[in-house]
C-alpha positions as a Markdown table, in Angstrom:
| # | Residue | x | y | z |
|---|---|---|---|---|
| 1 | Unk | 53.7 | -68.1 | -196.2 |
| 2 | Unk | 55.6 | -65.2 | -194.2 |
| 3 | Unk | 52.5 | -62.9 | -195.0 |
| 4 | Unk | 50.0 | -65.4 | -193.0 |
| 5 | Unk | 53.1 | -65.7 | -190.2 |
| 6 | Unk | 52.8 | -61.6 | -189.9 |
| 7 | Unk | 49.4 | -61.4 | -189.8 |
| 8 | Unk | 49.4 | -64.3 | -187.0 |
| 9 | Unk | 52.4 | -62.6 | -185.2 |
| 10 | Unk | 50.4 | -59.0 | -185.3 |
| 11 | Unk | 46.9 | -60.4 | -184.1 |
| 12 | Unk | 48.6 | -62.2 | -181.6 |
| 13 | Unk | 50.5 | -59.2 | -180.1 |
| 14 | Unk | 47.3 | -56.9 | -180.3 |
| 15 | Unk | 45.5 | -59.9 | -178.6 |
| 16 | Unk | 48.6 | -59.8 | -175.9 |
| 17 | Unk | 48.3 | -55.8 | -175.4 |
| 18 | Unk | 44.7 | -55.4 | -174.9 |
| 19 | Unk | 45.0 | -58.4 | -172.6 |
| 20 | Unk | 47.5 | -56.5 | -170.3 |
| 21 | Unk | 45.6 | -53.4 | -170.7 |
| 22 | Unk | 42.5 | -55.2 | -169.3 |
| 23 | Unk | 45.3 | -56.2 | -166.0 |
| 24 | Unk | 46.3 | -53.1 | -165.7 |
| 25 | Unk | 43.4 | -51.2 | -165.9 |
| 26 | Unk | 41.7 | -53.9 | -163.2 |
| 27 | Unk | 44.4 | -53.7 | -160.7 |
| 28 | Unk | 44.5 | -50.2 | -161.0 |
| 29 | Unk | 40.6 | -50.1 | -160.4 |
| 30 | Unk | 41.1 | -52.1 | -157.4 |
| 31 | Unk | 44.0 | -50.0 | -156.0 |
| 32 | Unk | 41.8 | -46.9 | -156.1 |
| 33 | Unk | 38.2 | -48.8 | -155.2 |
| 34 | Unk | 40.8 | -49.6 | -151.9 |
| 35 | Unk | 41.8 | -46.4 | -150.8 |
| 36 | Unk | 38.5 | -44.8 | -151.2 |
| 37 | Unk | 37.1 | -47.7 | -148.5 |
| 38 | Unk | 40.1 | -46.7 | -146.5 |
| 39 | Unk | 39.6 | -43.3 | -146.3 |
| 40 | Unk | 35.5 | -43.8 | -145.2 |
């Protein structure tokens, strides 16, 4: 039983990180997509 929980609790925190990497790397996208149309 508490190897099934691990595996869960591990894909579930990978799923978690790659979903806030995906954020971050968006809103950093859009920060610098921004200041380049600022600076035109």
């Amino acid at each position: 039983m508490s190897n099934e929980l691990k595996m869960v609790i591990g894909m579930s925190l990978a799923y978690v990180t790659s979903f806030a990497g995906l954020l971050l790397a968006y809103f950093s996208y859009r920060k610098h997509s921004r200041s380049k149309e600022a600076g035109k």
